[in-house]
N, CA, C and O atoms as a CHARMM CRD file, in Angstrom:
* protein
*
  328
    1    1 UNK  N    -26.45300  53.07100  47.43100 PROA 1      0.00000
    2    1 UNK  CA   -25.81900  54.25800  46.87300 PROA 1      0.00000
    3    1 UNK  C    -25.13400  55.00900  48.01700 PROA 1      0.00000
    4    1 UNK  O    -25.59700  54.98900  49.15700 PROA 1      0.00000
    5    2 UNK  N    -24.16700  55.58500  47.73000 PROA 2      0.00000
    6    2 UNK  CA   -23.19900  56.48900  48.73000 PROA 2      0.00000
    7    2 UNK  C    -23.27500  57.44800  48.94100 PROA 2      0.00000
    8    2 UNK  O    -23.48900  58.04900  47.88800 PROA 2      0.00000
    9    3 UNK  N    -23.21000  58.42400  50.16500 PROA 3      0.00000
   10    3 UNK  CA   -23.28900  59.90600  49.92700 PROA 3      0.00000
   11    3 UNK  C    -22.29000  60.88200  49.25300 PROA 3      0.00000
   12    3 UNK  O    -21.27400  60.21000  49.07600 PROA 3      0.00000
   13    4 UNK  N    -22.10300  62.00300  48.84000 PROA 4      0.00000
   14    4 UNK  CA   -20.75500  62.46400  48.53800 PROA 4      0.00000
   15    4 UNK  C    -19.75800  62.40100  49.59900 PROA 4      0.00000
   16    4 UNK  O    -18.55000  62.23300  49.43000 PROA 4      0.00000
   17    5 UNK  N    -20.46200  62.57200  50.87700 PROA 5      0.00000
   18    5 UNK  CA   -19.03700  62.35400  51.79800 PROA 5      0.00000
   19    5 UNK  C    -18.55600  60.96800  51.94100 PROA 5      0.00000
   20    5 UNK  O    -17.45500  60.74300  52.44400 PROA 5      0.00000
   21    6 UNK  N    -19.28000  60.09300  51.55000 PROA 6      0.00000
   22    6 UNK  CA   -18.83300  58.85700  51.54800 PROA 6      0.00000
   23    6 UNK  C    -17.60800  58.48500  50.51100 PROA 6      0.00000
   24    6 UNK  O    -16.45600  58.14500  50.77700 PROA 6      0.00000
   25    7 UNK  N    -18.43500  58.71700  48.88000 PROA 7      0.00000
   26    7 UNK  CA   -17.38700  58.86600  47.99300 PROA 7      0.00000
   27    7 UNK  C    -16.31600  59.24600  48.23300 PROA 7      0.00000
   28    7 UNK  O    -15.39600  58.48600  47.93100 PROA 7      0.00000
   29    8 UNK  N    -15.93100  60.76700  48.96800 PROA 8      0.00000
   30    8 UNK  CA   -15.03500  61.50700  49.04000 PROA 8      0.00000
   31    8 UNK  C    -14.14700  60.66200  50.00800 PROA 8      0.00000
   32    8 UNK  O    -12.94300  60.45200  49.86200 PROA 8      0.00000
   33    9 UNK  N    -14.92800  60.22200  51.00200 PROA 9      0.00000
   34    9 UNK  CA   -13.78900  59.55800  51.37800 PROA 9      0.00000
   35    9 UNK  C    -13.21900  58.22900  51.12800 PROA 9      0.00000
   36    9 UNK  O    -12.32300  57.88300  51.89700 PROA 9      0.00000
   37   10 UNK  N    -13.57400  57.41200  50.18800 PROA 10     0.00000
   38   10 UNK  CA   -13.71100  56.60500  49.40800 PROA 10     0.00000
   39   10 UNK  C    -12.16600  56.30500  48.78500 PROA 10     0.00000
   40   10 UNK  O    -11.27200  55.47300  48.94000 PROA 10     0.00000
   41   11 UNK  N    -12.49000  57.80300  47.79100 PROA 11     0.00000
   42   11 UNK  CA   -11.74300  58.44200  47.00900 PROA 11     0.00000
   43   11 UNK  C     -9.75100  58.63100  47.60900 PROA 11     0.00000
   44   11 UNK  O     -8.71500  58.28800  47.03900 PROA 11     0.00000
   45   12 UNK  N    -10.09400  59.59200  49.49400 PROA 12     0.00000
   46   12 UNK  CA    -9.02100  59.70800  49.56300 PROA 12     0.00000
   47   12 UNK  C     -8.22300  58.60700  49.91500 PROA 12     0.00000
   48   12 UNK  O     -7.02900  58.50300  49.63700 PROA 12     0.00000
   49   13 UNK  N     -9.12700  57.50500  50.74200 PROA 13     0.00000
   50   13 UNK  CA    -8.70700  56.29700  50.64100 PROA 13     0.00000
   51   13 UNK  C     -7.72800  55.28500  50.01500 PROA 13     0.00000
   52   13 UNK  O     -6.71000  54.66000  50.31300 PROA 13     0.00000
   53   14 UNK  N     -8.75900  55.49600  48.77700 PROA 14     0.00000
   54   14 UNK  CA    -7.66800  54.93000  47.59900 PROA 14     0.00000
   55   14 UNK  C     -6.74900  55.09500  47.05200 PROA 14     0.00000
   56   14 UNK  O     -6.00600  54.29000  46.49000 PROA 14     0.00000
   57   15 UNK  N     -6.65900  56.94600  47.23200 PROA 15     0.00000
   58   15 UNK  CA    -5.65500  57.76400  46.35700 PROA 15     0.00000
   59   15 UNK  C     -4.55500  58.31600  46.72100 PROA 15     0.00000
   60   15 UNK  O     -3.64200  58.59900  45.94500 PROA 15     0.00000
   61   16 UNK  N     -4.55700  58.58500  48.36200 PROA 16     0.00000
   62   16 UNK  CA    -4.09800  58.76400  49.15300 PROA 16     0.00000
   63   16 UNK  C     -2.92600  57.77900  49.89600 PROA 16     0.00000
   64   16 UNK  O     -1.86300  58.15600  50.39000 PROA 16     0.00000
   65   17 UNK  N     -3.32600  56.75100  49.83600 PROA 17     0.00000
   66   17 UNK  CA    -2.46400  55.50300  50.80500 PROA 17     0.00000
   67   17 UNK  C     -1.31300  55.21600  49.91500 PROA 17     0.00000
   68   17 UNK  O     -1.31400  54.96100  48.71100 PROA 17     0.00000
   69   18 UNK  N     -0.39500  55.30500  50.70100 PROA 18     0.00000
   70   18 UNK  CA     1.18500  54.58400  50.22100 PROA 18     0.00000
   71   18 UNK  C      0.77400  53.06100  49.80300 PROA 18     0.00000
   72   18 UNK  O     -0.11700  52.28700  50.15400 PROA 18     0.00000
   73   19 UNK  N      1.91100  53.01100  48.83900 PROA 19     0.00000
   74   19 UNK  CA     1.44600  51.91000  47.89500 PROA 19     0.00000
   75   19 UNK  C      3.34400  51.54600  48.24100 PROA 19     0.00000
   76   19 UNK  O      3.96000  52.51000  48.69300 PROA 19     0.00000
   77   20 UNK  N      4.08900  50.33800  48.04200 PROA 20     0.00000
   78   20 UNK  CA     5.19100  49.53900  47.68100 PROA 20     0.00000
   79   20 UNK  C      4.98100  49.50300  46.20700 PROA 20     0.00000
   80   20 UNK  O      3.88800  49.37100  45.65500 PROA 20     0.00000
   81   21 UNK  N      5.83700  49.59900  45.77800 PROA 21     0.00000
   82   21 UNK  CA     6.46500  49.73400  43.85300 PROA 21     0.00000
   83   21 UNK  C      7.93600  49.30900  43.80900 PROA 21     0.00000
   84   21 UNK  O      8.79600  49.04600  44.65000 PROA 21     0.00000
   85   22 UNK  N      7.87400  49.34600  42.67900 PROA 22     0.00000
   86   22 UNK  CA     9.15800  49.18400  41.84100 PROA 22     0.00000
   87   22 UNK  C      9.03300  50.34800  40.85400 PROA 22     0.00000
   88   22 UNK  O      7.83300  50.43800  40.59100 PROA 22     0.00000
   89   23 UNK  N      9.68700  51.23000  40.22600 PROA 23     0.00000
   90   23 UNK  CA     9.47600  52.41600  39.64900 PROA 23     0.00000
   91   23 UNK  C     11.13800  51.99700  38.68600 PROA 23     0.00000
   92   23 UNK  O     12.27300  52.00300  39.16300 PROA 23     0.00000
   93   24 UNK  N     10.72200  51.67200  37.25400 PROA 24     0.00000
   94   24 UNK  CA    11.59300  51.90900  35.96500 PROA 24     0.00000
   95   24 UNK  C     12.19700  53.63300  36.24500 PROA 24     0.00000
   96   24 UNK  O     11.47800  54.59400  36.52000 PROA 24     0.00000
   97   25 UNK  N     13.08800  53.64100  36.14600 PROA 25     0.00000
   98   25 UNK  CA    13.67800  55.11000  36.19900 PROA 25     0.00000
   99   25 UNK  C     15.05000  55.22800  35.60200 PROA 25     0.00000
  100   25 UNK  O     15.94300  55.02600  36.42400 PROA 25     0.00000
  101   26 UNK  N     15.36000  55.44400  34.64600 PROA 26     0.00000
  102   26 UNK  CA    16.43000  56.04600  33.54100 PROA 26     0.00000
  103   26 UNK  C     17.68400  56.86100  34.68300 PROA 26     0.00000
  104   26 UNK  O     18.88900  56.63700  34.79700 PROA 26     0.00000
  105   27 UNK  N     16.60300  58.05700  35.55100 PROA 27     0.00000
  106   27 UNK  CA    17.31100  59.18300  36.16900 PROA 27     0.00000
  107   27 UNK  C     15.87700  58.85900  37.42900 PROA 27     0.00000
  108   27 UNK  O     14.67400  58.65600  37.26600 PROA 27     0.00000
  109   28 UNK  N     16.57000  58.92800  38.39700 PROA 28     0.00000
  110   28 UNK  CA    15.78400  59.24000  39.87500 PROA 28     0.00000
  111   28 UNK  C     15.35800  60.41100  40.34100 PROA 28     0.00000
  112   28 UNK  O     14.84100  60.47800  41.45600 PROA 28     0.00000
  113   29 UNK  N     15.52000  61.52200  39.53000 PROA 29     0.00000
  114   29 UNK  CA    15.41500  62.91800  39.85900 PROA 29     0.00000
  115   29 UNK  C     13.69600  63.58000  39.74100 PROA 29     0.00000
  116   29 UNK  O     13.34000  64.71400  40.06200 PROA 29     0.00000
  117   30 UNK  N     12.88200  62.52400  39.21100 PROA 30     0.00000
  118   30 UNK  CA    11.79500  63.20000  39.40400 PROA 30     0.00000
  119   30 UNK  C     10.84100  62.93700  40.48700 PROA 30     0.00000
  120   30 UNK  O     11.05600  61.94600  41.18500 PROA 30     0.00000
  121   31 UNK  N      9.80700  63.68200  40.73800 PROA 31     0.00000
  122   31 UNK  CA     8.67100  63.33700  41.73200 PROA 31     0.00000
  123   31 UNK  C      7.52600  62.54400  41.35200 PROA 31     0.00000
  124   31 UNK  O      6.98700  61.87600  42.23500 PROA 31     0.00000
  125   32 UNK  N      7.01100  62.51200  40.02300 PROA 32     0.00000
  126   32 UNK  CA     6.29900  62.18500  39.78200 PROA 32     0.00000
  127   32 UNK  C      6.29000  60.69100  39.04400 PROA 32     0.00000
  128   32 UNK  O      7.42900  60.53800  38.60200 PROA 32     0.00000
  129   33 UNK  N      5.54000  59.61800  38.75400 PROA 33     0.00000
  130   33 UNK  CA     5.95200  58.48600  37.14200 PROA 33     0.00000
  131   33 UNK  C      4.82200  57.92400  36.77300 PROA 33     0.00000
  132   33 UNK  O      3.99200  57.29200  37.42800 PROA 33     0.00000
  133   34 UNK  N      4.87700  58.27000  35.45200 PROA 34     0.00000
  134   34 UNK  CA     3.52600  57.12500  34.64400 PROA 34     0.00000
  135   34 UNK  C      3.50300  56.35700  34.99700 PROA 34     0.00000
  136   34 UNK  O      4.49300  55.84500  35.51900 PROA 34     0.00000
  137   35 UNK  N      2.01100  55.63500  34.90700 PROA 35     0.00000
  138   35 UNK  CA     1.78900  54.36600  35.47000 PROA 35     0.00000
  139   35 UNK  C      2.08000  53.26700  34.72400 PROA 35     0.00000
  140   35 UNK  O      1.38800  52.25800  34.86500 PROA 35     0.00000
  141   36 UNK  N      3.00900  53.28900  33.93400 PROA 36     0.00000
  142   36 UNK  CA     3.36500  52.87900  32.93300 PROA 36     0.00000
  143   36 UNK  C      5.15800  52.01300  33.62500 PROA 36     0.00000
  144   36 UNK  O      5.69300  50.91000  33.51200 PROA 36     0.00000
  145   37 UNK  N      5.39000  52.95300  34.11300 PROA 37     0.00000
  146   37 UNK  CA     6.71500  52.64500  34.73200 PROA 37     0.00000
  147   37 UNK  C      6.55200  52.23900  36.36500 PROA 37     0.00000
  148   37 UNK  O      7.55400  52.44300  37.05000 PROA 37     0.00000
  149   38 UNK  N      5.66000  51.82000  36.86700 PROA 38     0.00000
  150   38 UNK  CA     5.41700  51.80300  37.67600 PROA 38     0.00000
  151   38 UNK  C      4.82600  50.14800  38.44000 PROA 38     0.00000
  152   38 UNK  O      3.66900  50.05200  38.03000 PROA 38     0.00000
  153   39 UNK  N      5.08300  49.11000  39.17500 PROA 39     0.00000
  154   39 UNK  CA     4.58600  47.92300  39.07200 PROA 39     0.00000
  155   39 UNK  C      4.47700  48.07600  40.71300 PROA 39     0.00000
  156   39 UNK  O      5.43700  48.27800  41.45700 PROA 39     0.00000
  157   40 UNK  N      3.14700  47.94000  41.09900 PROA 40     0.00000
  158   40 UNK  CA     3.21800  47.85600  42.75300 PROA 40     0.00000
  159   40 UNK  C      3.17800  46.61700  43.13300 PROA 40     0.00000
  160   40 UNK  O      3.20700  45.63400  42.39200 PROA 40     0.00000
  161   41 UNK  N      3.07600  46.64100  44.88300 PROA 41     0.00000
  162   41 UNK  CA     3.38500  45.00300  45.26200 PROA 41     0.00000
  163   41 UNK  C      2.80200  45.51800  46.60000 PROA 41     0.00000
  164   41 UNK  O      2.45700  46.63200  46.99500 PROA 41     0.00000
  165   42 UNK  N      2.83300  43.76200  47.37400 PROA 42     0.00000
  166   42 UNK  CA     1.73400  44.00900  48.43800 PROA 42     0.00000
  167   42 UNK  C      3.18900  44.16300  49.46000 PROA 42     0.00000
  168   42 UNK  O      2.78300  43.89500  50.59100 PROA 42     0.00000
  169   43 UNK  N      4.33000  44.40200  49.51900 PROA 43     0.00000
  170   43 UNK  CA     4.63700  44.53600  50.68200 PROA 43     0.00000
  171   43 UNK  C      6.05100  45.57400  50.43100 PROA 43     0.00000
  172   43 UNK  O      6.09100  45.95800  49.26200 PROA 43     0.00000
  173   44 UNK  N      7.09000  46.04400  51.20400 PROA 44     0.00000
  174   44 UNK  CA     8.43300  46.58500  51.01200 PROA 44     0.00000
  175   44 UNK  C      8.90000  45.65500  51.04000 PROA 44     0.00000
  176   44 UNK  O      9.55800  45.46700  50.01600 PROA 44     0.00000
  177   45 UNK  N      8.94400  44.66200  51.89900 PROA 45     0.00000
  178   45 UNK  CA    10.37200  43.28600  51.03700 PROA 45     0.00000
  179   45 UNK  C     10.27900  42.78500  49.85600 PROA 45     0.00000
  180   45 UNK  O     11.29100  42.66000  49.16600 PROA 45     0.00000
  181   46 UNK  N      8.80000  42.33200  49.32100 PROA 46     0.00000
  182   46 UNK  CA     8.66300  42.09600  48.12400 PROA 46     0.00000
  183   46 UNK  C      9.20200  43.20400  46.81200 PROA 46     0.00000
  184   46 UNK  O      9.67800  42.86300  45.72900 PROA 46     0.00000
  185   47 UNK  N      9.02000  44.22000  47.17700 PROA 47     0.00000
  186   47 UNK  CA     9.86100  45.31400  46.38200 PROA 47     0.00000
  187   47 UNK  C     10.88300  45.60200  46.24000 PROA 47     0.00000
  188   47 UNK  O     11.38200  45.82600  45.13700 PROA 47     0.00000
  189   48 UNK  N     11.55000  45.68400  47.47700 PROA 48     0.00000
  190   48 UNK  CA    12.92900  45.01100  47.57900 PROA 48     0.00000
  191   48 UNK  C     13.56000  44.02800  46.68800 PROA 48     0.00000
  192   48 UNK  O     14.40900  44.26300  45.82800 PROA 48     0.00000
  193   49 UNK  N     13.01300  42.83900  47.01800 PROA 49     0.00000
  194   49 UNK  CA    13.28000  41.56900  46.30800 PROA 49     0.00000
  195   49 UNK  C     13.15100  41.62800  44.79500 PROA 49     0.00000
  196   49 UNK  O     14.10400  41.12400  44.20100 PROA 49     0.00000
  197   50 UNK  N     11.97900  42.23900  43.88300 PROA 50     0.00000
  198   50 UNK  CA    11.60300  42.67100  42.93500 PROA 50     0.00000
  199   50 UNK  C     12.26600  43.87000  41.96700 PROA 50     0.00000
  200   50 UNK  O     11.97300  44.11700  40.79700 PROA 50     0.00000
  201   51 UNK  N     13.36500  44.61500  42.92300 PROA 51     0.00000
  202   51 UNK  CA    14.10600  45.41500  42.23300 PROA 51     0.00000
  203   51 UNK  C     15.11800  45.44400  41.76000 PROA 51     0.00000
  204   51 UNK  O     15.91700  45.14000  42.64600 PROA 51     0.00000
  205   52 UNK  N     15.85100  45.71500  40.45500 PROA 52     0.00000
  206   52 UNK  CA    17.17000  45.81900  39.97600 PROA 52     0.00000
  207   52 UNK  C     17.65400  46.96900  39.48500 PROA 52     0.00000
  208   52 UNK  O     17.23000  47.62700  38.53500 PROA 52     0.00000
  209   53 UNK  N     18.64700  47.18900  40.24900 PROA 53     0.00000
  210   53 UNK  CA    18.93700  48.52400  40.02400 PROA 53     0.00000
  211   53 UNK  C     20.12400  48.64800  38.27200 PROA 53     0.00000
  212   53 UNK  O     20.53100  49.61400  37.62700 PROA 53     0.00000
  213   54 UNK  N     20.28800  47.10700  38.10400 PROA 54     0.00000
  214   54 UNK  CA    21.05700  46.92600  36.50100 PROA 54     0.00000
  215   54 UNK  C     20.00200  46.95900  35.53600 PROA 54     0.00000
  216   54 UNK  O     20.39100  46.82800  34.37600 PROA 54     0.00000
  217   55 UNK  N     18.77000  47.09800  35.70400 PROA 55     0.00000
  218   55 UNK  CA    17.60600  47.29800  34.95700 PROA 55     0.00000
  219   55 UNK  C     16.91200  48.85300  35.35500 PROA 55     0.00000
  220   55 UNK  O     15.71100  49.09700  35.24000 PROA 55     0.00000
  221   56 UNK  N     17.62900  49.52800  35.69400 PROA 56     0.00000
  222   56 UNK  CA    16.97900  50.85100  36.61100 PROA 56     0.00000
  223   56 UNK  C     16.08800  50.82500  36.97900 PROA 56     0.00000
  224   56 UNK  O     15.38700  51.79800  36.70300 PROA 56     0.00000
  225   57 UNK  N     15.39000  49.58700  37.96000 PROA 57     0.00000
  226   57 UNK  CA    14.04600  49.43400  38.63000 PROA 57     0.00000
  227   57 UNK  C     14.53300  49.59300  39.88200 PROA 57     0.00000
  228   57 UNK  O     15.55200  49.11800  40.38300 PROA 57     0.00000
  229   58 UNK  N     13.64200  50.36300  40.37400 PROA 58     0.00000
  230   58 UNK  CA    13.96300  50.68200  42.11400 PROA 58     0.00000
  231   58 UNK  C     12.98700  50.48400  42.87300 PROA 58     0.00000
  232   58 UNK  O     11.83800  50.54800  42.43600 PROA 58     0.00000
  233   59 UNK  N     13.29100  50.16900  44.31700 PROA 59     0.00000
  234   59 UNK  CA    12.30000  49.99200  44.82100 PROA 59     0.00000
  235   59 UNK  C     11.45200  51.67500  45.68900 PROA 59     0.00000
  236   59 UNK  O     12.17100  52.47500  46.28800 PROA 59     0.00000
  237   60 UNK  N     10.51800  51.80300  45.61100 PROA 60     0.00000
  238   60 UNK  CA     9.94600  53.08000  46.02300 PROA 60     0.00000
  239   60 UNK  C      8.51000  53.00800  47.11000 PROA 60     0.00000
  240   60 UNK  O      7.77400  52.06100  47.38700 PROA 60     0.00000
  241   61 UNK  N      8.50600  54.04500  47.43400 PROA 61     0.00000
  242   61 UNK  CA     7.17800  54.16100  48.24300 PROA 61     0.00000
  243   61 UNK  C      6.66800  55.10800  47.47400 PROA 61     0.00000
  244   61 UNK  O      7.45500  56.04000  47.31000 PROA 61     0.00000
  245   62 UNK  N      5.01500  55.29800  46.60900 PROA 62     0.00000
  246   62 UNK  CA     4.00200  55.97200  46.07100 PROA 62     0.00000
  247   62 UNK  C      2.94100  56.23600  46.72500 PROA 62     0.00000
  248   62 UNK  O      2.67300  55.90700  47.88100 PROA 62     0.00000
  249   63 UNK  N      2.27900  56.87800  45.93700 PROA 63     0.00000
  250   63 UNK  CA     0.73300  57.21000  45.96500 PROA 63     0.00000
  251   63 UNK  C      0.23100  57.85700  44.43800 PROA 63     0.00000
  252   63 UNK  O      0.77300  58.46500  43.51600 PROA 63     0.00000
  253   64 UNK  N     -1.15200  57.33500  44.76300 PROA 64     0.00000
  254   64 UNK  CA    -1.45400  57.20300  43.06100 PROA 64     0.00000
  255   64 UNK  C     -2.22200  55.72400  43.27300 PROA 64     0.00000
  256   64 UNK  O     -2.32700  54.93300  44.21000 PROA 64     0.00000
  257   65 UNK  N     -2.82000  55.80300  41.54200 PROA 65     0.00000
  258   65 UNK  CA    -2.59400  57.07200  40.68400 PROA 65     0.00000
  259   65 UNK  C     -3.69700  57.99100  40.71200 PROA 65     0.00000
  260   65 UNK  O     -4.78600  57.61900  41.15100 PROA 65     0.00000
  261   66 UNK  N     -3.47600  59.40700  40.19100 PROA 66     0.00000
  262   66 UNK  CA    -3.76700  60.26600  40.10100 PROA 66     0.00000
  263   66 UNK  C     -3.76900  60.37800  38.76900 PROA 66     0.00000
  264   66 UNK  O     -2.89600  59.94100  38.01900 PROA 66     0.00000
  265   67 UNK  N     -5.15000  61.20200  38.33300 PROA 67     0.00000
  266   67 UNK  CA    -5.31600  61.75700  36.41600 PROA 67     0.00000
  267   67 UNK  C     -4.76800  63.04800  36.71500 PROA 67     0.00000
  268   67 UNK  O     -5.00300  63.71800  37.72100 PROA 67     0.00000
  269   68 UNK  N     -3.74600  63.44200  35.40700 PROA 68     0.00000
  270   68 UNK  CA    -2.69300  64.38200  35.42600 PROA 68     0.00000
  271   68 UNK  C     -3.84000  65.73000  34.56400 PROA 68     0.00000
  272   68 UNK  O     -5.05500  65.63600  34.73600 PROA 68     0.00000
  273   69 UNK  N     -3.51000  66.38800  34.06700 PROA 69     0.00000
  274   69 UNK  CA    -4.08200  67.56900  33.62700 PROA 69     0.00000
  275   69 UNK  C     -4.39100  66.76700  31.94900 PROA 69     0.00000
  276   69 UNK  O     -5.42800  66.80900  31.28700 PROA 69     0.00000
  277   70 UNK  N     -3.36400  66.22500  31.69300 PROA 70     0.00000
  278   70 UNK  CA    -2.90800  65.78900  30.37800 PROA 70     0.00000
  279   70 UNK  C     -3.82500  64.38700  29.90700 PROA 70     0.00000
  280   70 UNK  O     -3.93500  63.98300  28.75000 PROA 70     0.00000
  281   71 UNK  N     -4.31600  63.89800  30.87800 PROA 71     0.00000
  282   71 UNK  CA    -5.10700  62.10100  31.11000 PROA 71     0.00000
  283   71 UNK  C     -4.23400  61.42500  31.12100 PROA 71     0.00000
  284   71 UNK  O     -4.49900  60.27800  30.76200 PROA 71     0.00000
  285   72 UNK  N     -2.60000  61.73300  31.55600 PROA 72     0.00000
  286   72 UNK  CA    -2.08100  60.31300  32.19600 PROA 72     0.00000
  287   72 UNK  C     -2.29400  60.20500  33.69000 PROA 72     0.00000
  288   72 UNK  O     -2.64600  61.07500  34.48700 PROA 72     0.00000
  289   73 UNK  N     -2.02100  59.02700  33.86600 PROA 73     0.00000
  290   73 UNK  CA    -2.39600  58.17800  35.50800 PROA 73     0.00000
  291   73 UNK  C     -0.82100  58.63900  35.96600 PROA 73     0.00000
  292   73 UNK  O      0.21000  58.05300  35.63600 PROA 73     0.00000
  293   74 UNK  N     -0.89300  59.47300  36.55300 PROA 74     0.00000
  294   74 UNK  CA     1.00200  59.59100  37.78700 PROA 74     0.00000
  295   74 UNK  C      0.69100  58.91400  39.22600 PROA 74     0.00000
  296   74 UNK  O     -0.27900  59.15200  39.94500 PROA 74     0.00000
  297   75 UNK  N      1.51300  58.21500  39.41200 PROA 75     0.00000
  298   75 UNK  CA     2.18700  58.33500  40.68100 PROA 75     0.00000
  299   75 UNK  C      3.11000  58.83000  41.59800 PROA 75     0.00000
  300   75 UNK  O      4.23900  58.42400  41.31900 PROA 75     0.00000
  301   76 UNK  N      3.08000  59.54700  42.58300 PROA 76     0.00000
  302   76 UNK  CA     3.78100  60.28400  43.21400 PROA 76     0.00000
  303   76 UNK  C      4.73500  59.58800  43.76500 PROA 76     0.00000
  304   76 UNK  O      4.39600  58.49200  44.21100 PROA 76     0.00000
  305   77 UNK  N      6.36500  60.04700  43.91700 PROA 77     0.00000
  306   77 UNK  CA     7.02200  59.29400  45.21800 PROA 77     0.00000
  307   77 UNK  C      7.12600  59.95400  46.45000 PROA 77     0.00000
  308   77 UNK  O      7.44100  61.13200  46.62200 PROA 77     0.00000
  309   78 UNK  N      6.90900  59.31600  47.09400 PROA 78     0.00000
  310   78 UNK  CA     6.91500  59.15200  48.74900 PROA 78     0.00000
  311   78 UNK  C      8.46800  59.41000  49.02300 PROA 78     0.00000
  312   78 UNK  O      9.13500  60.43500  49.16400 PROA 78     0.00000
  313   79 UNK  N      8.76200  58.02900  49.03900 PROA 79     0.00000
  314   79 UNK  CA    10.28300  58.01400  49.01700 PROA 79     0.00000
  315   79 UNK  C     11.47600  56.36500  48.55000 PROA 79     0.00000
  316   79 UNK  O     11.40000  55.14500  48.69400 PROA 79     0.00000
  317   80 UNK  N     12.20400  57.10800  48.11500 PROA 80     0.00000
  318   80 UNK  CA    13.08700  55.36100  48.00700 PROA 80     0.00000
  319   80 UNK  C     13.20700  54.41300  49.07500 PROA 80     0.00000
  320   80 UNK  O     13.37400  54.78700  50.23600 PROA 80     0.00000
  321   81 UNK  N     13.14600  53.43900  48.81000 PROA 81     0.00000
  322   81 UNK  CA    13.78800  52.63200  49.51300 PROA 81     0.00000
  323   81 UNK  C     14.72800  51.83300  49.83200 PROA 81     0.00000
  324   81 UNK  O     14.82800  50.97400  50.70900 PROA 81     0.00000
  325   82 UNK  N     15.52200  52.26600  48.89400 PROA 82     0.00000
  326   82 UNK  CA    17.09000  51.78600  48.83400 PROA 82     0.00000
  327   82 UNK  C     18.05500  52.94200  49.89000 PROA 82     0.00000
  328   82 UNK  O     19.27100  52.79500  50.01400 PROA 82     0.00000
């Protein structure tokens, strides 16, 4: 069993660390995206490679997910990578 400081850091660990994605996006203007629109990958070239911008998939840097106020899972952007 873990202590709470263990958990906690456990927690920021997981929740905290930049993640590589591809992020579905209609409009690029927000900060936040369901995890729904969201497909990560183990590297930035692979995301790269994985993105079409004629399908409005982009490639992005996240973190997440995070439970919203509402119980959806968001991911934050970091930043593009295009």
């Amino acid at each position: 069993m873990s202590t709470p400081e263990e958990a906690d850091k456990n927690f920021r660990d997981e929740h905290l660390a930049e993640h590589f994605a591809v992020i579905y996006a209609p409009r690029r203007k927000r900060d936040r995206y369901p995890e729904n629109t969201v497909e990560l990958f183990p590297s930035e070239s692979t995301a790269m490679d994985s993105a079409d911008a004629n399908q409005k998939r982009y490639p992005a840097c996240v973190r997440g997910p995070f439970r919203s106020s509402e119980g959806l899972r968001l991911f934050y952007l970091i930043r593009w990578l295009d």
